[in-house]
DRENLUM-914853 format. One record per residue (C-alpha): x, z negated, y; residue number from 1. Coordinates in steps of 0.25 Angstrom, whole numbers, padded with zeros to 4 digits. Example, Ala and Ser with C-alpha at 12.3 -4.5 7.8 and 13.67 -1.06 7.14 Angstrom:
2
east;up;north;nr
0049;-0031;-0018;1
0055;-0029;-0004;2
//
This chain:
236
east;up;north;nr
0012;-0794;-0381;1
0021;-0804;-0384;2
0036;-0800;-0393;3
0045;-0810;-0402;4
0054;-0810;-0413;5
0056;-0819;-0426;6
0069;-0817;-0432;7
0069;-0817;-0450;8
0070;-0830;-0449;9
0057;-0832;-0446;10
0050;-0827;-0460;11
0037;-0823;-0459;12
0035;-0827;-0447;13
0019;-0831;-0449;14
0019;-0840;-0437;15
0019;-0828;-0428;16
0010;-0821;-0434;17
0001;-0833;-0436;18
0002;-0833;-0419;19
-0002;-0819;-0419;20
0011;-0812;-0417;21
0014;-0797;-0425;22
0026;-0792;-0432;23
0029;-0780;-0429;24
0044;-0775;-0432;25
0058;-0781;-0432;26
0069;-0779;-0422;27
0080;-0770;-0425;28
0091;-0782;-0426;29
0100;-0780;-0414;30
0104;-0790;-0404;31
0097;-0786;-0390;32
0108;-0784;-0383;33
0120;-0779;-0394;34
0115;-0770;-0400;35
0127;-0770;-0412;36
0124;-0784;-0414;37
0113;-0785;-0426;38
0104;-0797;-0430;39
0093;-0800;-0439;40
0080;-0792;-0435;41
0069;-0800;-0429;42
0054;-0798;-0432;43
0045;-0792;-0419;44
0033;-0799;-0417;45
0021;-0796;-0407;46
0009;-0803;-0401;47
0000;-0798;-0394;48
-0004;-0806;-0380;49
-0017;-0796;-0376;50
-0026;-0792;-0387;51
-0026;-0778;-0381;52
-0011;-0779;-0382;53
-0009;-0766;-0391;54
-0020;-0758;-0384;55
-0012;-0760;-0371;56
0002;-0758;-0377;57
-0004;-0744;-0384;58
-0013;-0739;-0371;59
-0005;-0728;-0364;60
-0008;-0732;-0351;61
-0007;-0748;-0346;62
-0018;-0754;-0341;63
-0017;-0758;-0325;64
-0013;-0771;-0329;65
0000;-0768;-0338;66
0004;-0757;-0328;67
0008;-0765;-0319;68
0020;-0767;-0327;69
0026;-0752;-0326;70
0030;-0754;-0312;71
0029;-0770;-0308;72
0040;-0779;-0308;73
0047;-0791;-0303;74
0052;-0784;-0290;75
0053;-0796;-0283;76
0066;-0799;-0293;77
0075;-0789;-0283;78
0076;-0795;-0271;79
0080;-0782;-0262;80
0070;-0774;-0258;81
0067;-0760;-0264;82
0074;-0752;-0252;83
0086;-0762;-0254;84
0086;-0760;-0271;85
0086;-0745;-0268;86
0098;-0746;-0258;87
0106;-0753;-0268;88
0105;-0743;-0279;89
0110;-0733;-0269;90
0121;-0743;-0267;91
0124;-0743;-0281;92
0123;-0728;-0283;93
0138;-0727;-0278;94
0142;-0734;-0293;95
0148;-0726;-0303;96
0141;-0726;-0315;97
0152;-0730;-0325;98
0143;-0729;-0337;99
0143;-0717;-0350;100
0135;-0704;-0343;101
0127;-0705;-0358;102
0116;-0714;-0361;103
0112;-0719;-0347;104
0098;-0725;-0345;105
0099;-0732;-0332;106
0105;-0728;-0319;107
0117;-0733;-0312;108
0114;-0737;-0299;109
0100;-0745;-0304;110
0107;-0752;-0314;111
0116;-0755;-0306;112
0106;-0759;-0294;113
0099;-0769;-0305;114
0112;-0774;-0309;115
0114;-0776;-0293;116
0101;-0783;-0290;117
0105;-0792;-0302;118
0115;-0797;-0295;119
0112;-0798;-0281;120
0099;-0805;-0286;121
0110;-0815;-0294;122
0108;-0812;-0308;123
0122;-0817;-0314;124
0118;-0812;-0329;125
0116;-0799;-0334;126
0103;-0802;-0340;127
0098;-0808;-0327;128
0100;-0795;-0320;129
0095;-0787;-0333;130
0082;-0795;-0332;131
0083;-0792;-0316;132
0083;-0779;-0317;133
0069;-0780;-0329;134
0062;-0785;-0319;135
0062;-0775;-0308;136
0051;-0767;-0309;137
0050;-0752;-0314;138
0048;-0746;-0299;139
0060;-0756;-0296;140
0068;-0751;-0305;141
0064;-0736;-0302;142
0068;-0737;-0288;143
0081;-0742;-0292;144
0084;-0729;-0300;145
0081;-0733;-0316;146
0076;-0721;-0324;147
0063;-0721;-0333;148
0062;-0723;-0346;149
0057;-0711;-0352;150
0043;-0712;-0354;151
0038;-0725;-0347;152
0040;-0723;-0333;153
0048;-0736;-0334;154
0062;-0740;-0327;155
0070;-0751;-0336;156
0079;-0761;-0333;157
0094;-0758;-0337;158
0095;-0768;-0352;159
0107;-0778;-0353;160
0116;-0768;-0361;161
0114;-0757;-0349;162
0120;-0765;-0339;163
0129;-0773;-0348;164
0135;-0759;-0350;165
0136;-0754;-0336;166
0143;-0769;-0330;167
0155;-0766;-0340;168
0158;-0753;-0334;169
0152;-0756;-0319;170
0163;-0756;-0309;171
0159;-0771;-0303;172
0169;-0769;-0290;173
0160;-0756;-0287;174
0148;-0762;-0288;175
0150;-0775;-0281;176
0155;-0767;-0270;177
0144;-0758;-0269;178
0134;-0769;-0269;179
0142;-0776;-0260;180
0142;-0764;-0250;181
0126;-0763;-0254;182
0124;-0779;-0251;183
0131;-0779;-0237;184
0123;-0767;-0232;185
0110;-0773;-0238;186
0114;-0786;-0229;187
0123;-0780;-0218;188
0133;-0793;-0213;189
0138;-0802;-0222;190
0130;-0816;-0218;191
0138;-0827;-0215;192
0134;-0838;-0225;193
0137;-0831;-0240;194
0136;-0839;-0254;195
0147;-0835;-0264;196
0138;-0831;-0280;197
0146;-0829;-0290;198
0139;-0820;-0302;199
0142;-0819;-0314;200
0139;-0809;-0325;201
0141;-0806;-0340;202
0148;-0792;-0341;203
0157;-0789;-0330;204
0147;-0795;-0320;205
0154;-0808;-0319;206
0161;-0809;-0307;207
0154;-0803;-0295;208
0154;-0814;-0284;209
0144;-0813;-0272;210
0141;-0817;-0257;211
0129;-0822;-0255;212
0122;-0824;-0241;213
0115;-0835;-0242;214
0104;-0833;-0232;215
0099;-0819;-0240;216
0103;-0825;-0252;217
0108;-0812;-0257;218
0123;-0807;-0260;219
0130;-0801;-0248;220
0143;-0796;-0257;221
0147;-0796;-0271;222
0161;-0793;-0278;223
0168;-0795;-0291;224
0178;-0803;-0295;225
0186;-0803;-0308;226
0188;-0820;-0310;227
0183;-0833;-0303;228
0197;-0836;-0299;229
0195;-0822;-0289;230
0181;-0827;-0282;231
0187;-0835;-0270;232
0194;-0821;-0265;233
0185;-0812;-0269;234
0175;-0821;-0261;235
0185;-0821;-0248;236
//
């Protein structure tokens, strides 16, 4: 099944209808990402790509073709192993969680852990390591600690707006320090031949500067800095 939207200016919109698309409600009329910030509402239209495209959506149980789904993913996105995924969420379990006790829906140390593998994988914008994090699977994301939502036996992602919250309360000197520890007992030695990355991110993420060995091509420490001007020192 296939989703768009028309927005009122597009009338009557008969051209999508005439390609066998169906109306079937409006959004709400709210920005995706602020939800304070109102627009006109746009017009949902469906098509359906299978002609048993309702009988499948409605069956209580998927078929053994769409089940797959539930627990498949794009593991091959993280490039640690399992074993070493799981050690850095232990890593990060030493964090303070600086975030209101009301309301949580996703746990510390694997949000953290995704906004960790973002980084060490070099996603240098928020959405890059929001879509990283999407594209593990649901037994990934189970193993790194996530909580089910109720009912599906699914384990979703962290959205922009959940980790868009936690970077402007995170304490960056902490976690740079403690995945600095992580990285160096992951690797043992420093190597001798290192790459100087700089990434930078919307949010509070925006100077964190790393080492990179170039033979592993993998960071071997990272710190933060509060300006350019400070990166020749803080890389000495």
């Amino acid at each position: 099944m296939a989703e768009t939207l028309t927005g009122p200016e597009a009338d009557a919109s008969t051209c999508y209808e005439s390609a066998g698309w169906i109306p079937v409600s409006h959004t709400v009329g709210f920005t995706q990402h602020h939800c304070n910030s109102r627009i006109a509402p746009k017009r949902i239209w469906l098509k359906l790509l299978d002609p048993q495209a309702k009988e499948i959506l409605c069956s209580p149980e998927l078929s053994a073709r769409h089940a797959a789904a539930l627990n498949k993913g794009i593991g091959a996105c993280s490039t640690l192993s399992a074993a070493q995924r799981s050690s850095l969420k232990e890593a990060l379990h030493q964090m303070t969680d600086p975030r209101d006790t009301r309301g949580k829906r996703y746990p510390l140390a694997a949000t953290l852990t995704i906004l960790a593998l973002g980084l060490l994988a070099g996603k240098v914008r928020l959405p890059e390591i929001i879509r990283f994090g999407t594209r593990l699977s649901h037994v990934q994301r189970q193993a790194l600690g996530f909580w089910p939502k109720t009912g599906t036996g699914l384990y979703p992602a962290p959205t922009r707006n959940v980790l868009r919250k936690l970077l402007l309360v995170l304490d960056l000197a902490v976690l740079t320090d403690v995945l600095t520890r992580w990285v160096q007992s992951q690797a043992g030695l420093l190597p001798s031949s290192l790459i100087l990355g700089r990434k930078t991110i919307r949010n509070r993420l925006d100077c964190i500067l790393s080492l990179i060995a170039c033979e592993k091509d993998a960071a071997a420490t990272l710190i933060t800095v509060s300006s350019k001007s400070l990166e020749p020192p803080a890389t000495q």
